[in-house]
C-alpha positions in Angstrom: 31.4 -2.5 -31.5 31.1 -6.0 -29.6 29.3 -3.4 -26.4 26.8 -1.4 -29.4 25.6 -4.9 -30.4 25.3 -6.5 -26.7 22.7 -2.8 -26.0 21.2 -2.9 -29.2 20.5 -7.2 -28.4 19.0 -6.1 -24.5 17.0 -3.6 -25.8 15.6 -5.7 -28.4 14.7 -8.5 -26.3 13.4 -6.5 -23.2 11.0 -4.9 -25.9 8.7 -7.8 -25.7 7.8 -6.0 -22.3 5.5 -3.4 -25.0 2.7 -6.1 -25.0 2.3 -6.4 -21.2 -0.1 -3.3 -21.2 -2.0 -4.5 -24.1 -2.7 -7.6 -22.1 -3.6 -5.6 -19.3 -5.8 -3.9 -22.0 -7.6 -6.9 -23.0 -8.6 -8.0 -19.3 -9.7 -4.9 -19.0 -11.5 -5.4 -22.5 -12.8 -9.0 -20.9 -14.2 -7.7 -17.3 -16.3 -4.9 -19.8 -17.4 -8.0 -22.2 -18.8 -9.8 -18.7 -20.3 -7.0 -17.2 -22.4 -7.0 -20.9 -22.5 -10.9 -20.5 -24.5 -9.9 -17.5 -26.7 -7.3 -18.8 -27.9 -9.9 -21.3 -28.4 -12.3 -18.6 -30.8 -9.8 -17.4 -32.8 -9.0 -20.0 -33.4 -12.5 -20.6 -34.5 -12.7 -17.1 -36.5 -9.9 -17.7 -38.2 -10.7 -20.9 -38.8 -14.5 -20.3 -42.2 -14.7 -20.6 -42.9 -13.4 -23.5 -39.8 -15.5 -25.4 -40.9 -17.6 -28.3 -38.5 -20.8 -28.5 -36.4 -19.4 -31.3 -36.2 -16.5 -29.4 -35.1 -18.1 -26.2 -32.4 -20.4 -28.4 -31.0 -16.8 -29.7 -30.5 -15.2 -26.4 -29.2 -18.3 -25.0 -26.6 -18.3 -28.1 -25.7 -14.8 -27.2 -24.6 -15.7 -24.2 -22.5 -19.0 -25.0 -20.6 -16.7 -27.7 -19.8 -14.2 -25.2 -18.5 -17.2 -23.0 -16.4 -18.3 -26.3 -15.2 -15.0 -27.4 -14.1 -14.8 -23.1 -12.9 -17.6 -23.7 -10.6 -16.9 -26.6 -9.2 -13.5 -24.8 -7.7 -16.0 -21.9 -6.2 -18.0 -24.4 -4.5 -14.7 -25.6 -3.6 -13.0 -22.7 -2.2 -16.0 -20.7 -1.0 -18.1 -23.5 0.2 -14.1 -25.6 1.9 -13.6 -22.3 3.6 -16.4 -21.4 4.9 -17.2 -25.2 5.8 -13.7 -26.1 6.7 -11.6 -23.0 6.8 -14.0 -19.8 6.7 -17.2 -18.1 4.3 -16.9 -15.3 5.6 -18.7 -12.0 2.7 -21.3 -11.9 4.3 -24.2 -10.9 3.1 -24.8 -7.8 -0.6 -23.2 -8.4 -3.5 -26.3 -8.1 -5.4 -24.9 -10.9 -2.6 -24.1 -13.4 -4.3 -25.0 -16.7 -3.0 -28.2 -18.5 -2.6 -26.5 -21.9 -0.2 -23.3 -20.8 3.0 -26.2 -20.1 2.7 -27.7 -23.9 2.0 -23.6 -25.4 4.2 -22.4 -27.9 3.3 -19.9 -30.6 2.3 -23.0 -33.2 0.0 -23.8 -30.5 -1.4 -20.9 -29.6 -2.6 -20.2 -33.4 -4.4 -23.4 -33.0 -6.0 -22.3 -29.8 -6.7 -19.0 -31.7 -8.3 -20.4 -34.8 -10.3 -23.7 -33.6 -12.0 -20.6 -31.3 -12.5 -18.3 -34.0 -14.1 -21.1 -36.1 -16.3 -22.1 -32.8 -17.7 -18.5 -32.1 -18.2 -18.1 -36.2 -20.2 -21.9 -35.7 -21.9 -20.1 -32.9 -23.6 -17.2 -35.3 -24.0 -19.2 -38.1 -26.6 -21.7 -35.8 -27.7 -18.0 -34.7 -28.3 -17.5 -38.2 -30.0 -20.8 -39.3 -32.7 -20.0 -36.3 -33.1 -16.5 -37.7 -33.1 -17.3 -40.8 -36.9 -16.6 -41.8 -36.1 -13.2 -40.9 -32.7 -13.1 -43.4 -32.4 -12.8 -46.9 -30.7 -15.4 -48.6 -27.3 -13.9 -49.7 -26.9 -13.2 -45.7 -27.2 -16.9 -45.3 -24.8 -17.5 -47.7 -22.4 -15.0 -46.9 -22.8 -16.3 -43.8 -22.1 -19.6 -44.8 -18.9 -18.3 -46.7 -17.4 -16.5 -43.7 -17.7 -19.6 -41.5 -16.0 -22.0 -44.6 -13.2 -19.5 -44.6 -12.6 -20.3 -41.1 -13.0 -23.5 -41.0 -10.3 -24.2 -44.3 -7.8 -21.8 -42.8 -7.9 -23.8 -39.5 -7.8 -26.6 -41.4 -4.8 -25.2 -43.8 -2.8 -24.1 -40.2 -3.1 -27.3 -38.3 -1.8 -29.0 -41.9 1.0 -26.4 -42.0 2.1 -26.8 -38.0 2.0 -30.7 -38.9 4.3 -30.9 -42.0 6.4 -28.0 -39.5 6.5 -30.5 -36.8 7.8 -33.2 -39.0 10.4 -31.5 -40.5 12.0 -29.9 -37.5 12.3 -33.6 -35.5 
C-alpha cells in the first residue's frame, strides 16, 4: 500500500509539469501581442499628420496598455513558472529581476491584480479622452469595472496582510 501511495504522491507532484506548455503558450501569445504592438506603432507613424491631440493621446494609450498587458504576461509566465512548476537556475544571471527571489503565490496575485487594475486605469483615461464620443452609461460602466478592480486589489492585499500576520 505504502508503494501505491509513494506513485500516486510522484505522479501528483510531477503533474505541475502540465502548465509548462501553457507558458510556452503565452510567450507565444506575447511575441503575437508585440508583433500587433508594432503594427500600431506604424500606423501611428503613418497617420501622424492628420492626428488631432486627443487622437494622438489614444494611440499613444494603446500602446502603453499593450506594454502593461506584456507586462502582466511576464509576471505570469516567469513568476506562474517558477511558483508552480520550477525554479529557474538564475542565480548567477546579471539581470535576474529583484521581485522573482521574494515570489510566492501571495505575491504573485498582488503582481497580478495591481496590473490588472493599471491596464483597467489605462482604458478608463482612454475613456475619459473619448468620452464626447460615449454615452454616459459606458462611462459609468466604465467607471464600475475599474472600482471593481481597484476594491478587489484592495480586499487581496488586506487578506495576504491579516495571512501574513497570522502565519508568523
Amino acid at each position: 500500500m505504502k508503494r501505491i501511495e509513494l506513485v500516486i504522491e510522484k505522479v501528483v507532484f510531477f503533474s505541475r509539469w502540465l502548465q509548462a506548455p501553457i507558458y510556452l503558450g503565452l510567450i507565444i501569445g506575447s511575441v503575437l501581442f508585440s508583433i500587433k504592438f508594432f503594427e500600431e506603432l506604424v500606423h501611428l507613424f503613418a497617420d501622424f499628420g492628420g492626428l488631432s491631440h486627443s487622437k494622438m493621446m489614444l494611440a499613444l494609450l494603446g500602446l502603453v496598455d499593450a506594454s502593461m498587458v506584456i507586462n502582466l504576461m511576464i509576471v505570469v509566465i516567469i513568476g506562474g513558472y517558477w511558483t508552480f512548476v520550477s525554479k529557474i537556475d538564475l542565480e548567477d544571471h546579471e539581470d535576474k529581476p529583484d521581485w522573482l527571489v521574494k515570489i510566492n503565490a501571495n505575491t504573485l496575485k498582488i503582481k497580478l491584480v495591481v496590473s490588472l487594475v493599471s491596464i483597467s486605469g489605462v482604458h478608463l483615461l482612454e475613456t475619459f479622452i473619448a468620452s464626447r464620443d460615449l454615452e454616459i452609461q459606458d462611462i459609468v460602466v466604465q467607471i464600475s469595472i475599474h472600482m471593481v478592480f481597484v476594491v478587489s486589489a484592495l480586499l487581496l492585499a488586506v487578506t495576504d496582510r491579516i495571512m501574513s500576520k497570522t502565519e508568523h
